[in-house]
C-alpha angles and dihedrals in degrees: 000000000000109000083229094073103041111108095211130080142206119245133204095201115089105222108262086218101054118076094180133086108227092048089047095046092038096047091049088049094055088241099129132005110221116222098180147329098320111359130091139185111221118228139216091272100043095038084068094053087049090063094037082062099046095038081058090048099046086048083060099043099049084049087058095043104273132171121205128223143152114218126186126277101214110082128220099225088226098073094059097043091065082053099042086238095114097074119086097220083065097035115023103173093071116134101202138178131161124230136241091284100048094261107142115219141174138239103227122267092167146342118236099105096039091054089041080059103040085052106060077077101060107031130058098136153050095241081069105068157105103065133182100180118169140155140183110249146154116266121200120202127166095229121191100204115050110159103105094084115237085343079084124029129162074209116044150151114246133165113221119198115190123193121201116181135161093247139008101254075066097053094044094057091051085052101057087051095061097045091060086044085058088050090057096041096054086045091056094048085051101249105092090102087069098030114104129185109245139211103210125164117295078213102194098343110052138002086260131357116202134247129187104221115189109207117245145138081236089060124111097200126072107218122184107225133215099194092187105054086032086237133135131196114204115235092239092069107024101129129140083259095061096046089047094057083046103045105237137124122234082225092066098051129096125193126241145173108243138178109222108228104165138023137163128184136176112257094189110196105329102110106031086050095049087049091055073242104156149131143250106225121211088275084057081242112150106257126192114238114238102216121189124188134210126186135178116182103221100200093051092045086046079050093045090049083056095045097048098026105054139066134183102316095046149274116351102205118205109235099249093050091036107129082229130007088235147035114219110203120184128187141158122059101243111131079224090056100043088051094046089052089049104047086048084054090044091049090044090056095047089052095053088244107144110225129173096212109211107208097141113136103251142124122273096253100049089055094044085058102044093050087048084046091052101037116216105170098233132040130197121206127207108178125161084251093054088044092050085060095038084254141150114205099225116207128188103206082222089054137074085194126095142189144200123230143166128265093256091043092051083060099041085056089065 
């Protein structure tokens, strides 16, 4: 993508409206457009980072077994009253409207009860399960509190992973396989580093469910860290009794501020149950179905990278969630120059490589700026001075350091 070209545009000025780090830095970067509290428009530049994460995501889930679906966002009011979900005393973050003929319906602030009933359709039998089914979709919640930029959205993108098995041996070993698929996914998005797994309540369905809280001053949840065993205990449920079933000491434990970008929990038989979802067993005796279900909110994990992965000058992206692999920056005035600079684009290009080409016609400094404000991890330079010794100038976006090398070089790098 030539900059040229690129509607959007960087700003100096932090947002007067925004108090948090990722939406300031993301909104000067041209990454998103706020329309109001809680709700953001992605740009072309974030909405590549968006896809970059998903596509991160989808890679970990297929792995897993995942199937991948899209289901719809509006909510038939029937399917949460069989679950007691419907009423706001139970559930207080509902957006709902009513359509033309009185019907009162639900934006979606989540999907157990819509994929139990798609399902009576599809499974009867054992023979039909198990079954790992997911998909990428926006979730509305009426939020009360939206002042942590796209960490907390009343619109917001979330994966949802739902698990249903015969039993719940079955259910707990998928459970420990996408936990391990979290971990990786946090560690290609570069925070693994920060990222614990959690014991949180189970709240009605199980003794704990489990959260992955990555630690930072950003961060609403107080989480108590084991560095060591890379564990967390949330400050809701931290007792003697809980850190005797885990094994920890209270001793060993440090307290921390986290953002919770991930959680999964097993659901049992609730909703199936709820759904009239079961199974027929090899005997063709009626079976519960055991449902577990994983989320990861991809706006707020896309908000915890800025947060973690950026200093004075702007966003650091880490290479697999970088909007391009690499930052084009071209300067001088010289034709020479300008051709150099744009056979090096063009080669870029033949080779798959994604580059944002900077030839706007602007001073040094300003474009120095704007490629530390975006963030691409790495920057090539193409000056009249590189182009006089057959030269390209080569910048790491976590360096202050640079080097010269040749135009084949340059290539090889990417």
């Amino acid at each position: 993508m030539r900059q040229s070209q690129l509607f959007t545009k960087t700003r100096k000025e932090v947002p007067s409206d925004e108090v948090s780090k990722n939406a300031q830095l993301l909104i000067r970067a041209g990454f998103i457009h706020k329309e109001m509290a809680g709700v953001y428009s992605y740009l072309p530049l974030g909405f590549r980072v968006l896809n970059k994460i998903i596509a991160i995501i989808r890679e970990e889930m297929n792995a897993i077994g995942g199937i991948e679906m899209m289901m719809a966002e509006l909510q038939p009011s029937e399917l949460y009253k069989k679950t007691n979900r419907w009423d706001d005393s139970v559930v207080d973050v509902w957006f709902k409207t009513k359509l033309s003929g009185g019907e009162e319906i639900g934006l979606a602030f989540t999907h157990d009860e819509m994929l139990t009933n798609i399902l009576r359709e599809h499974v009867s039998s054992y023979r039909d399960l198990p079954k790992y089914i997911y998909h990428f979709q926006t979730k509305f919640r009426n939020e009360l509190r939206a002042k942590s930029g796209i960490m907390r959205g009343r619109e917001f993108l979330m994966k949802d992973l739902y698990s249903f098995t015969v039993s719940q041996e079955e259910l707990d070993a998928f459970y420990e396989e996408c936990k391990e698929a979290y971990m990786r996914v946090f560690e290609r998005c570069g925070i693994g580093d920060k990222t614990f797994f959690t014991f949180a309540s189970g709240g009605t369905f199980s003794k704990y469910s489990h959260e992955f809280q990555t630690v930072s001053e950003a961060g609403e949840d107080i989480v108590y860290v084991h560095e060591g065993k890379k564990m967390a205990v949330n400050k809701e449920v931290l007792t003697d009794e809980v850190l005797n079933d885990i094994g920890l000491s209270r001793g060993d434990l440090v307290e921390k501020k986290s953002i919770e970008v991930g959680n999964i929990f097993k659901q049992g038989t609730r909703f199936p149950d709820a759904a009239g979802l079961t199974y027929l067993d090899k005997e063709g005796e009626q079976k519960s179905i055991y449902m577990g279900g994983y989320g990861i909110g991809i706006t707020r994990l896309m908000g915890t990278i800025v947060e973690l992965l950026s200093d004075d000058k702007g966003i650091i992206w880490p290479k697999e969630v970088a909007p391009f692999a690499v930052h084009l920056v071209r300067l001088g005035e010289k034709a020479e120059t300008a051709t150099f600079a744009d056979e090096l684009y063009a080669e870029l290009r033949k080779k798959g490589i994604e580059v944002l080409y900077d030839d706007r016609d602007l001073r040094p400094g300003e474009k120095f700026a704007d490629s530390d404000l975006i963030g691409i991890p790495v920057r090539f330079v193409i000056s009249d001075k590189t182009v006089a010794e057959g030269k390209v100038e080569v910048k790491y976006r976590t360096s202050s350091d640079s080097k010269l090398l040749s135009y084949e070089e340059t290539i090889k790098l990417l």
